[in-house]
C-alpha positions in Angstrom: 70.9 -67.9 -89.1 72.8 -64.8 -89.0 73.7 -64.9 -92.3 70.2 -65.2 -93.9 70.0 -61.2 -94.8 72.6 -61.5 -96.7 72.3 -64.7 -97.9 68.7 -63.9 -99.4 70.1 -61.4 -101.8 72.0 -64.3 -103.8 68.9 -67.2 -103.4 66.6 -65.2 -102.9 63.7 -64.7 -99.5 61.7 -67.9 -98.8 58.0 -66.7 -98.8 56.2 -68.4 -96.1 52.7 -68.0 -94.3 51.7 -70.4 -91.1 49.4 -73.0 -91.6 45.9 -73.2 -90.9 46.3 -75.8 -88.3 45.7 -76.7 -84.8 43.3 -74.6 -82.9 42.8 -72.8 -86.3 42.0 -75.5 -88.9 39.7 -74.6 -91.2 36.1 -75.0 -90.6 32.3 -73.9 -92.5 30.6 -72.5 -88.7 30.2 -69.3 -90.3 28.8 -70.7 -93.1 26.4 -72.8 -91.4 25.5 -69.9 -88.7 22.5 -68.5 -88.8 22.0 -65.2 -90.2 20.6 -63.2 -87.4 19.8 -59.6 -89.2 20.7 -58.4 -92.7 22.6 -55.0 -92.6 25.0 -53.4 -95.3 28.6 -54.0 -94.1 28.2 -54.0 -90.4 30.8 -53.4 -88.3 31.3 -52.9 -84.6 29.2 -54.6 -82.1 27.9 -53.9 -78.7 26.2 -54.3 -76.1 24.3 -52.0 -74.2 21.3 -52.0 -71.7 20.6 -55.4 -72.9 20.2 -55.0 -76.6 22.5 -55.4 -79.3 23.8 -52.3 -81.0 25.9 -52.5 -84.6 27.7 -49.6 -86.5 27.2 -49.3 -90.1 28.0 -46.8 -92.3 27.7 -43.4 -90.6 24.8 -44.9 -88.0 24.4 -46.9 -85.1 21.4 -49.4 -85.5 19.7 -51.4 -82.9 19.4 -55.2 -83.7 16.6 -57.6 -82.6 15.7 -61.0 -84.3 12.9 -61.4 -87.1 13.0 -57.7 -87.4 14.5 -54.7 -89.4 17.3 -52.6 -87.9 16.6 -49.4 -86.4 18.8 -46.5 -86.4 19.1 -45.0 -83.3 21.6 -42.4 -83.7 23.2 -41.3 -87.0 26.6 -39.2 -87.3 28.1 -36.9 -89.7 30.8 -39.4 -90.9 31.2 -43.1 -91.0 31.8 -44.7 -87.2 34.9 -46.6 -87.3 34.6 -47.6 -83.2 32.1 -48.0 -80.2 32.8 -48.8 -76.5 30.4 -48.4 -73.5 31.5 -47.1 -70.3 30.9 -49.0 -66.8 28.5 -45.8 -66.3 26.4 -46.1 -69.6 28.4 -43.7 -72.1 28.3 -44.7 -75.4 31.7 -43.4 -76.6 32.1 -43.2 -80.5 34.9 -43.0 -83.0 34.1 -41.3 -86.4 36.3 -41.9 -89.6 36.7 -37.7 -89.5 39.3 -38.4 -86.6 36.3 -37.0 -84.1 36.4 -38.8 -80.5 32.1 -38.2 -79.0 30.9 -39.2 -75.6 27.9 -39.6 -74.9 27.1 -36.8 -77.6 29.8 -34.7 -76.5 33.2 -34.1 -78.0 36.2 -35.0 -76.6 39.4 -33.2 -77.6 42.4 -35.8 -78.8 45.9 -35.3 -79.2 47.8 -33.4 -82.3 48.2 -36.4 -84.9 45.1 -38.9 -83.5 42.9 -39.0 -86.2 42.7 -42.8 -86.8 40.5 -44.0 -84.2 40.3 -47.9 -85.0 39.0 -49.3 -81.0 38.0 -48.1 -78.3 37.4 -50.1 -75.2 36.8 -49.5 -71.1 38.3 -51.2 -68.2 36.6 -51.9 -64.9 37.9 -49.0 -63.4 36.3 -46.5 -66.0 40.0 -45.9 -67.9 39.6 -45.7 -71.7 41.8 -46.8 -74.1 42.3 -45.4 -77.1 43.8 -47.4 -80.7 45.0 -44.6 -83.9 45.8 -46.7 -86.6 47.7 -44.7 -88.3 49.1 -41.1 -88.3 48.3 -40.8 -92.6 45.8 -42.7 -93.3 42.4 -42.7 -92.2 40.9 -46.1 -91.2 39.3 -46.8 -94.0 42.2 -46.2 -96.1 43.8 -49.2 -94.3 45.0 -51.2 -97.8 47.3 -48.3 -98.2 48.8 -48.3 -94.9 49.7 -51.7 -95.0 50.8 -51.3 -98.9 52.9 -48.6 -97.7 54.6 -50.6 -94.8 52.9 -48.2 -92.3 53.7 -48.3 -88.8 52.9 -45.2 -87.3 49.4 -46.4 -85.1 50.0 -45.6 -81.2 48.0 -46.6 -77.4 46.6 -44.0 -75.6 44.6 -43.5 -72.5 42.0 -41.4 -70.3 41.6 -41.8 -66.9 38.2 -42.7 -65.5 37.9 -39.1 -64.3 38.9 -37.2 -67.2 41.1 -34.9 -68.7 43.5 -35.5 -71.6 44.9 -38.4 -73.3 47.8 -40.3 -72.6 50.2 -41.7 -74.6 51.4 -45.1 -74.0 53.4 -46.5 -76.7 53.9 -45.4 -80.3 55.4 -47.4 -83.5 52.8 -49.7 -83.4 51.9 -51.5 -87.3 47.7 -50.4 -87.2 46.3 -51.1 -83.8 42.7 -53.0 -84.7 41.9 -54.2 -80.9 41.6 -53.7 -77.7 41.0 -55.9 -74.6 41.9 -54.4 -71.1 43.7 -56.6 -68.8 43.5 -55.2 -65.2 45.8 -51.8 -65.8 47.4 -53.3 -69.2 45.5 -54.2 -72.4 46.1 -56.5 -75.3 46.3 -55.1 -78.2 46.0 -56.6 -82.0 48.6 -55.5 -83.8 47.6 -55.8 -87.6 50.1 -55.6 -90.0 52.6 -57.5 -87.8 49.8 -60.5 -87.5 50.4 -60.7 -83.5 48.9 -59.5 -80.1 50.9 -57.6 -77.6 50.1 -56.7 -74.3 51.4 -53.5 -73.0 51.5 -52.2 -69.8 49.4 -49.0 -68.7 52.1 -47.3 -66.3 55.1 -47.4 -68.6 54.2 -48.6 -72.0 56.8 -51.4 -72.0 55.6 -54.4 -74.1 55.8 -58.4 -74.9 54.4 -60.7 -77.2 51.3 -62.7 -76.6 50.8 -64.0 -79.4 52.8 -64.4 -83.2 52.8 -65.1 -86.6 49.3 -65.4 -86.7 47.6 -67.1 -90.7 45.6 -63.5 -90.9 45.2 -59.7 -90.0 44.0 -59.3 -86.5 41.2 -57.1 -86.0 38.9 -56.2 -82.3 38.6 -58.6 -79.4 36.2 -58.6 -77.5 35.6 -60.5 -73.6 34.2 -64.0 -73.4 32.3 -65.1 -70.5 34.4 -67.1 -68.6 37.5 -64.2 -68.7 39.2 -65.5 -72.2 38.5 -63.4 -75.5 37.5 -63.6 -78.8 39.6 -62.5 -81.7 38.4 -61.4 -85.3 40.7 -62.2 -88.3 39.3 -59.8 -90.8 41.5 -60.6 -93.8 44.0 -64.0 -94.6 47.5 -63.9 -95.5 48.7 -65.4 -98.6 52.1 -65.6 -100.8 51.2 -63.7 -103.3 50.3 -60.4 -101.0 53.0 -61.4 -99.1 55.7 -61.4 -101.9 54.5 -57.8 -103.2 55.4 -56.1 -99.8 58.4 -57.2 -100.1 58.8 -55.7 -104.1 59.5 -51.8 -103.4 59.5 -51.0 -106.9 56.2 -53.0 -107.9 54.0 -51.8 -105.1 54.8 -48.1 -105.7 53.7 -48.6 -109.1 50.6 -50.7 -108.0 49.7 -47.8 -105.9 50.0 -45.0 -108.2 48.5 -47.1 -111.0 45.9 -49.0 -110.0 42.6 -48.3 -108.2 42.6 -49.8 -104.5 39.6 -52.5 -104.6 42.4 -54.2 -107.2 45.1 -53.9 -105.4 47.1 -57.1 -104.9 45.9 -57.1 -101.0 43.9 -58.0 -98.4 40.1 -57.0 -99.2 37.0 -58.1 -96.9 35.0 -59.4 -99.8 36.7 -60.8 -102.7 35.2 -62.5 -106.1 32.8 -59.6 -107.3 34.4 -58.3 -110.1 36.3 -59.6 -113.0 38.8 -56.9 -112.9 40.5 -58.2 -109.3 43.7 -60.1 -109.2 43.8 -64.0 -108.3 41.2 -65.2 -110.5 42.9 -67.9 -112.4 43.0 -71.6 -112.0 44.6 -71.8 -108.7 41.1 -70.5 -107.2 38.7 -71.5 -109.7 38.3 -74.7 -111.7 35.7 -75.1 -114.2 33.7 -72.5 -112.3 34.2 -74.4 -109.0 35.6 -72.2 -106.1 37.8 -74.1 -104.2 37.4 -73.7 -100.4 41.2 -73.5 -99.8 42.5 -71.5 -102.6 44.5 -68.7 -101.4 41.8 -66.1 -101.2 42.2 -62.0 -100.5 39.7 -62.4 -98.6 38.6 -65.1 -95.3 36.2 -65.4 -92.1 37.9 -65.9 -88.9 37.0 -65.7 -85.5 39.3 -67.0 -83.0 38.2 -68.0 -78.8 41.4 -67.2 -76.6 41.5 -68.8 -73.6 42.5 -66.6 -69.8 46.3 -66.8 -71.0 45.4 -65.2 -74.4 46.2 -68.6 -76.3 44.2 -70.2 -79.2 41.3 -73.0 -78.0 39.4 -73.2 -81.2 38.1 -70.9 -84.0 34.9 -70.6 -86.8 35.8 -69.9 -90.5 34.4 -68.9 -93.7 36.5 -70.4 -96.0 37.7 -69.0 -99.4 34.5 -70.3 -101.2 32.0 -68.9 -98.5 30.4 -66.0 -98.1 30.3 -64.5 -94.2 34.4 -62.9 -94.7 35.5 -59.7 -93.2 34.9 -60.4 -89.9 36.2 -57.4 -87.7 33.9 -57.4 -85.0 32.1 -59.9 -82.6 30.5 -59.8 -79.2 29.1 -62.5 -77.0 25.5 -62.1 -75.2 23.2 -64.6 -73.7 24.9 -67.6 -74.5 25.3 -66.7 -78.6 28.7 -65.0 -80.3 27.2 -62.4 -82.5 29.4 -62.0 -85.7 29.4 -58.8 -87.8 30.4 -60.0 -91.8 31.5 -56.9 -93.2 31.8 -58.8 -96.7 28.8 -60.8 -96.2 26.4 -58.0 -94.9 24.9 -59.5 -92.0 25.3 -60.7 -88.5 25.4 -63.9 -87.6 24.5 -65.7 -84.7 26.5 -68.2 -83.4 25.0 -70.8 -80.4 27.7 -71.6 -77.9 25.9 -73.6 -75.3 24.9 -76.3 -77.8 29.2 -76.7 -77.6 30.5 -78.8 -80.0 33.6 -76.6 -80.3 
C-alpha cells in the first residue's frame, strides 16, 4: 500500500523473512556428503587442467581424494577469487585489492580494491565483482552492518587493456555467471540475482527475496548454475538493520565475530548472541532455530530459477558455503565453517 511508510511509524515495520520452502526446503545432503579433503576454511573452487584447485588462506592448494592438499602457489595476502581463462590463465584476486594473471599484475581502476569474483566468458571477456568501495572483502559483516552499497561490474576484453565499468550501486557483488555478452550477478545484501547487460549496463531482476546471502555461482553441466547461500537470514539480524541508533553502537562497541550478524560458523563461543532457548533446549540444537549461520547450495535451472537445493541445517556442521564447482559427475562443496570439501554424487540423482 502506498501508505505503509508512513503508516509503519505509528504500528510499527512487520519483520518478515521468506520461507524455507519449495525448491528450498530444508534438507541434511550436506550433512550426509562425504567429506572429500579436510582444509582450513576453503574457499573458491576450480577447475583446471583436470584437477581440482581450492583457495585458502593466502594459497592455492591442489585437491585429490585420500590425500593431503598440496600448495601449489602461495601469495602475499589472502585470495578472495579465482577464474580460469578459455586459454589456461589462472587469474587471481587477493584481499590487498591486487588483480594477477597468470603471475602478472594487472592494473584496476581508482577505487577497485574489493575483488569478490571473477569469472570468463566464452569469448575470453573477464568480468570483474568489487564488493565494496570501503571495505575489504573480508570485512564484509561491516559493509552489510553499515547498509553498504557501493560494490560495481566491470569488464576486460578478451584482448586486453583496461577495465570497464558496467554498472555501479550494486549492495556487495558475491557472483558471477556469464550469460553470452551479459552476466548474472549475486547481489548479496539485497538477497537477489540480477542480470545485467554487457553493452550498456542496464539491469532486471532474475531472481528475489531469496531466505539467505547469495554468494558465487558457478555452471552446471547441462547450461543451468549452481548458487552458494553462504549465510541465512533471520528476524533478529534483520530487525537490527533497520535500528540506526543500535547498530552504530554495536559497531563501535562490540568486536565483529559478536556482532548480531550473519557469520559462516556460528556456536563456538559463549560470548556470541542467540544462544538462548529459542536455539538450544536442554543442550539439544534444534535444526531449525534461527541460526547466524546455514549451508546452502542452490541448482538453477537454464532460466536461472530454483529446481532443488542441499542444506546444512542450523544444528549441522558443513555452513558457510561460498563456493562450489561441478566435475565429473560430483558438486564439490567448499564449507568455509566446516573446514572441508565435500563431495556431492549427482548421477546417483535423487534430487
Amino acid at each position: 500500500m502506498i501508505l505503509d511508510p508512513i503508516l509503519d511509524m505509528f504500528r510499527g515495520k512487520a519483520v518478515t523473512i521468506p520461507p524455507l520452502d519449495g525448491a528450498f526446503r530444508p534438507n541434511t545432503r550436506l550433512d550426509e556428503a562425504l567429506a572429500f579433503v579436510g582444509l582450513t576454511e576453503p574457499d573458491n573452487l576450480l577447475v583446471a587442467d583436470g584437477g581440482l584447485l581450492a583457495s585458502s588462506g593466502n594459497a592455492i592448494y591442489s585437491l585429490a581424494a585420500d590425500t593431503e592438499p598440496k600448495v601449489v602457489e602461495t601469495f602475499p595476502s589472502p585470495i578472495t577469487a579465482l577464474a580460469l581463462s578459455p586459454s589456461g590463465q589462472l587469474t587471481v584476486g587477493l584481499e590487498s585489492g591486487r588483480l594477477l594473471i597468470s603471475g602478472k599484475e594487472v592494473s584496476l581502476p581508482a577505487g577497485v580494491s574489493c575483488i569478490t569474483a571473477l569469472a570468463y566468458a566464452e569469448d575470453g571477456t573477464l568480468w570483474l565483482a568489487n564488493g565494496s568501495t570501503e571495505h575489504a572483502p573480508s570485512q564484509w559483516a561491516a559493509d552489510l552492518m553499515t547498509k553498504g552499497a557501493s560494490g560495481s561490474l566491470w569488464k576486460r576484453n578478451a584482448a586486453g587493456g583496461e577495465f570497464r565499468k558496467v554498472a555501479g550501486g550494486i549492495a556487495f557483488p558475491y557472483g558471477l555467471q556469464p550469460l553470452g555478452r551479459d552476466v548474472l550477478v549475486s547481489e548479496s545484501w539485497r538477497h537477489q540475482l540480477v542480470r545485467f547487460d554487457g553493452a550498456t549496463g542496464n539491469r532486471s531482476t532474475v531472481m528475489t527475496h531469496l531466505p539467505g546471502y547469495p554468494a558465487r555461482l558457478s555452471p552446471a553441466g547441462d547450461g543451468g548454475a549452481w548458487l552458494t547461500l553462504f549465510a541465512p537470514r533471520n528476524r533478529l539480524i534483520e530487525f537490527v538493520l533497520q535500528e540506526t541508533h543500535y547498530r552504530q553502537d554495536m559497531i563501535d562497541q562490540v568486536p565483529p565475530a559478536y556482532w548480531i550478524a550473519p557469520a559462516l560458523a556460528s556456536s563456538r563461543s559463549f560470548l556470541e548472541p542467540l544462544q538462548c532457548g529459542g536455539i538450544r533446549t536442554m543442550g539439544i540444537h534444534k535444526p531449525w532455530s534461527p541460526s547466524r549461520s546455514y549451508g546452502l547450495v542452490v541448482r538453477l535451472d537454464q532460466n536461472m530459477q530454483p529446481q532443488f537445493s542441499l542444506h546444512s541445517r542450523a544444528n549441522g556442521t558443513r555452513h558457510g558455503i561460498c563456493s562450489v564447482v561441478e566435475k565429473g559427475g560430483q558438486l564439490f562443496v567448499a564449507s568455509r565453517g566446516g573446514d572441508c570439501v565435500l563431495a556431492v554424487d549427482l548421477a546417483s540423482g535423487g534430487f
